[in-house]
C-alpha positions in Angstrom: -26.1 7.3 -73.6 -24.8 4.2 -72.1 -23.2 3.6 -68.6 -20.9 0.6 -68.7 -23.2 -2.4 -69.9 -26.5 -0.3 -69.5 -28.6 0.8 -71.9 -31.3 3.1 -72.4 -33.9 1.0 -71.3 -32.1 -0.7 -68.3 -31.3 2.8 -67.0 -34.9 4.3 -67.6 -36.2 1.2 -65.9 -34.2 2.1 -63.0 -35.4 5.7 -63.0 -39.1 4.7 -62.8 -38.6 2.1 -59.8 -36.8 4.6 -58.1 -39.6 7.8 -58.6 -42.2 4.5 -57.6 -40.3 4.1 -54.6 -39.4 7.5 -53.1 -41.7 9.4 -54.9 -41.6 12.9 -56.8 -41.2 15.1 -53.7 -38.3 13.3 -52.5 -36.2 12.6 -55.3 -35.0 16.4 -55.4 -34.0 15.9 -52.1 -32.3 12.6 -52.6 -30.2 14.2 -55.8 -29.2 16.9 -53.1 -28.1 14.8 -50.6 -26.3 12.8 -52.8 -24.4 15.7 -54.5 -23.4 17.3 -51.0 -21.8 14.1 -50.1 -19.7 14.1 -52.8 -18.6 17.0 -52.5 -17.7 16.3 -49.6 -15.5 13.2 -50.6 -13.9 15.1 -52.9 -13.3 17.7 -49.7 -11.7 14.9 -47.7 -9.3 13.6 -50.7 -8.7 16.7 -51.6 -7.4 17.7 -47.6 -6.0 13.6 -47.2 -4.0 15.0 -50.8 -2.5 18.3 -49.1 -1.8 16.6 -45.4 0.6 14.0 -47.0 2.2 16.8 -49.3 2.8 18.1 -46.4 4.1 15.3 -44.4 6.8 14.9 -47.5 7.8 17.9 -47.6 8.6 18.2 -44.2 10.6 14.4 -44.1 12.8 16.2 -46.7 15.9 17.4 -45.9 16.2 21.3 -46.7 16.2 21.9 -50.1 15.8 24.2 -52.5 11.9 24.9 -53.4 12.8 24.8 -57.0 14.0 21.2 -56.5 10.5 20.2 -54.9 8.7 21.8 -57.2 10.9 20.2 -60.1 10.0 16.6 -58.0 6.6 17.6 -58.5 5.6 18.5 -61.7 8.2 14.9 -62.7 5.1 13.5 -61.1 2.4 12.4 -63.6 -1.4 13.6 -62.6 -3.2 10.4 -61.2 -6.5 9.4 -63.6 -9.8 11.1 -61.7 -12.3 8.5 -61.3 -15.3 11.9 -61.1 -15.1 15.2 -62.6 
């Protein structure tokens, strides 16, 4: 296990400063606060994503929804930085 140019013993050093700092009782907490705001900013791309769609798709002049869709799907997926 390896995160960029960490290794084991960087990242469990990390871990044990952090427990000494907030504690066990807080840490749950912390990982749950931490996981609702991601969701979260995957929320707000995610509506940011649909409001331009939507923007474009009314700038177009009136075509055929097959054509759209055809733009679309030409369209390669952008890489996602969290899964």
């Amino acid at each position: 296990m390896s995160f960029g140019n960490l290794g084991f013993m960087e990242i469990l050093l990390i871990l044990v400063v952090v427990l000494l700092l907030f504690g066990a009782r807080r840490l749950p907490e912390i990982g749950a606060s931490f996981g609702k705001s991601i969701k979260e900013f995957k929320r707000g791309l995610s509506d940011a994503n649909n409001s331009i769609k939507e923007e474009y798709r009314g700038s177009l002049p009136n075509q055929p929804a097959e054509t759209i869709r055809q733009e679309e799907e030409a369209r390669p997926e952008p890489k996602r930085l969290i899964s």
